[in-house]
N, C-alpha and C positions, 0 to 999 in steps of 0.2 A: 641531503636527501633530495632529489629529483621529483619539483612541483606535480603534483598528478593532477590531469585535466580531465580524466574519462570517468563520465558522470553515474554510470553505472557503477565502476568501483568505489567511489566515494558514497555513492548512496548506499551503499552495501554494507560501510564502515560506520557509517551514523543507526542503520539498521544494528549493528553489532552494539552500538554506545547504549543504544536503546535496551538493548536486553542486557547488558550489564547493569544499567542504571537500577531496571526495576528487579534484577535478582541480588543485587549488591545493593540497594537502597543509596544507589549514591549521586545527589543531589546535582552535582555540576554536570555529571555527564548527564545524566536530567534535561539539565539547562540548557546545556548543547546541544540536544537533540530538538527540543523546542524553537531555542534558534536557527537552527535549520528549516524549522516545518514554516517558520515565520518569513525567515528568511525564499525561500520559495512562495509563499505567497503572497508575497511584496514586489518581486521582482517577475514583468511578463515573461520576457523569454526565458528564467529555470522553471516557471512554473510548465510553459507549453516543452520546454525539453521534457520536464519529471512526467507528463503526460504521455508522452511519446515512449517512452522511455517504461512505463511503467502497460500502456497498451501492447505493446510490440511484448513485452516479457510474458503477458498474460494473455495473450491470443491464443486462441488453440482452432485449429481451423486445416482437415484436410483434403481440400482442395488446394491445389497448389496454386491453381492461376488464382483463385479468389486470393490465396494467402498472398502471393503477390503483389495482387493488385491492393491489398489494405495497407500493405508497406509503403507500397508507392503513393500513394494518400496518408499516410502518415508524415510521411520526410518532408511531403509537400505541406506541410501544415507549419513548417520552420524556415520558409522559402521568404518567409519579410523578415526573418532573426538575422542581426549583427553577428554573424560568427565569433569574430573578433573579440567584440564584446562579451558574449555569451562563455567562452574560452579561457577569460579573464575571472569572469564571476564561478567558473568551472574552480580555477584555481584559487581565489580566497575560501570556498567553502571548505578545499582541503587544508589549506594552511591551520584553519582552527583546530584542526586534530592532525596532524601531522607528526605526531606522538606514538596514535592509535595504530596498533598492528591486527592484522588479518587478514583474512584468505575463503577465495570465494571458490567453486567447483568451476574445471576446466569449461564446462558449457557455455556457464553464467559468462565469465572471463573471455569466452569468443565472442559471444553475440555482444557483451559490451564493445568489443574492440570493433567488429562487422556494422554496427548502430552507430559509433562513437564517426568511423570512415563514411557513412552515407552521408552525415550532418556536415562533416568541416572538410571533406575533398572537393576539392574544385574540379566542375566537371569538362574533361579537355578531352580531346582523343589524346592524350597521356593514357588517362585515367580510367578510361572505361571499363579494362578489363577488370582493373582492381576492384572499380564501385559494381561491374558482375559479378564480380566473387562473392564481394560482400553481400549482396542483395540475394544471393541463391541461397548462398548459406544461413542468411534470418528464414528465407520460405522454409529452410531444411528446418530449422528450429521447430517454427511454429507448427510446420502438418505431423511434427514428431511429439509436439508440448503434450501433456497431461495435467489433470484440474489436481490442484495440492488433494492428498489427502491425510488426515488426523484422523486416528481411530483412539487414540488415547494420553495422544502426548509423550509417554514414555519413553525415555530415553533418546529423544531429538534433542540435537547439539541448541543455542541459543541463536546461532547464526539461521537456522530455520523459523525458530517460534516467532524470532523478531521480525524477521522480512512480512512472516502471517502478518505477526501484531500490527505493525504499521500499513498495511494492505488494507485489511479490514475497516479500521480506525483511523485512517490517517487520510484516505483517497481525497478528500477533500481538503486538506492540505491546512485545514483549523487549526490553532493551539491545542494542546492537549487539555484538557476540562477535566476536573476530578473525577466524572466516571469513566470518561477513557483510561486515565490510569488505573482506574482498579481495573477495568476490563481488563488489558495486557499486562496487569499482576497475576489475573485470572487465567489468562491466557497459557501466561509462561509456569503457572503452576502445574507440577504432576499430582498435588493431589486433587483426589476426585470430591471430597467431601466440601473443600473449600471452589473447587470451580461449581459443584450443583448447590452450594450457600448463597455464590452472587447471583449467579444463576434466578434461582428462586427469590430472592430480594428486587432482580429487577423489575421481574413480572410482576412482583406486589409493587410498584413503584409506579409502574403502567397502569397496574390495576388502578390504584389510588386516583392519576391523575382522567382517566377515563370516566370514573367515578364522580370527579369533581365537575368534569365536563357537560354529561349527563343531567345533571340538575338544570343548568342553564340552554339547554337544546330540543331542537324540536324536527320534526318533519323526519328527512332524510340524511341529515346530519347525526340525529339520534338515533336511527335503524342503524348506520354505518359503525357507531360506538359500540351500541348493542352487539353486534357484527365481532367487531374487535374485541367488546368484553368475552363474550363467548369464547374465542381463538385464545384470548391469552387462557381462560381457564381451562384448558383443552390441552395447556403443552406442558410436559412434562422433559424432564431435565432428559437428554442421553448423552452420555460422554462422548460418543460416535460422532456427533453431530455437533458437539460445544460452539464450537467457532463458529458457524455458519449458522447457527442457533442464535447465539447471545450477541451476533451484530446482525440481525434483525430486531431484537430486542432493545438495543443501544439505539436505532434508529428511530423506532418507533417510538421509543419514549423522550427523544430528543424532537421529534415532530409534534408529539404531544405538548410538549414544554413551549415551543416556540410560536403555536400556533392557538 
């Protein structure tokens, strides 16, 4: 099998491990994905490719010259990366799963290929017209993208809920912590009784440490908690809204905890 280098397809395949992992409860693939997320943020240049890489996919932006112009500030943000180097660590991350089969939608698979030629072409008058192709067709991307939407989960393939899952939970590129994984247990669950259960258990979790904060605070510190206890007791579950709900809620109590 033919080492694959394009970082977009591979990332897309450890997306897929991931939602196997947590609908099949299986431990290595787990692991594997964890190693990855570690693996990126250990290493400077896959962490500034998975940024580049993960901005350009989630842009939505139509104006075309702006959309332009943010690519061309992106690319530039990989102009002191080792290509070579970078190319190499492209290809060990595939090797670990080099087993793993899957299939991304033709769009996904362009703009990989169109992202993957801005990074590692070298730019000659060979080359210019190709890295214009390239470069038109990511604007065509982005002033065409639309914001994910979930109204219920129902019947999404796992190759979608995991790309969410890891988006949501993962942008900072941390180990996954025990409530991340429930979260995108939560996430990749269709039923509704078990996602508005953690749901509900976060906010009392928020509530809690709010709670405990509260006793020891004063001035404007504790108008701002105040603030926040009120808000979490104000929000009520909607399935419409889960995702974009419960990692405000993941954040907020991960702020809470840290601080």
């Amino acid at each position: 099998m033919k080492i694959m280098d394009n970082f977009g397809k591979i990332k897309s395949t450890y997306n897929l491990i991931l939602a196997e992992a947590i609908s099949n409860g299986d431990e290595n693939k787990k692991n594997t994905f964890k190693k990855y997320i570690k693996t990126i943020k250990e290493n400077e240049d896959l962490n500034a490719q998975f940024n580049l890489y993960y901005n350009i996919e989630n842009k939505i932006e139509l104006d075309k010259f702006k959309a332009l112009e943010y690519v061309n500030e992106c690319i530039s943000l990989l102009d002191g990366v080792d290509k070579i180097k970078l190319k190499e660590a492209n290809k060990k991350l595939f090797r670990e799963v080099i087993n793993e089969s899957f299939e991304i939608d033709v769009i996904k698979e362009t703009l990989y290929k169109n992202i993957d030629t801005l990074i590692f072409t070298k730019k000659s008058y060979s080359t210019i017209d190709q890295l214009v192709d390239a470069k038109t067709e990511i604007v065509e991307y982005i002033v065409n993208n639309t914001k994910k939407e979930i109204a219920e989960g129902y019947g999404l393939p796992n190759s979608t809920l995991a790309e969410i899952a890891t988006e949501k939970f993962n942008e900072e590129y941390g180990d996954l912590d025990e409530s991340d994984i429930k979260a995108i247990n939560a996430v990749l669950s269709t039923n509704e009784s078990e996602k508005e259960e953690f749901y509900k258990s976060a906010i009392k979790e928020c509530l809690s440490l709010v709670n405990g904060k509260l006793s020891e605070s004063s001035g404007d510190i504790k108008e701002k908690l105040l603030s926040t206890k009120e808000n979490l007791l104000n929000r009520n579950y909607n399935g419409g809204t889960f995702i974009s709900d419960i990692s405000k809620v993941i954040e907020l109590k991960k702020h809470l905890s840290d601080n």
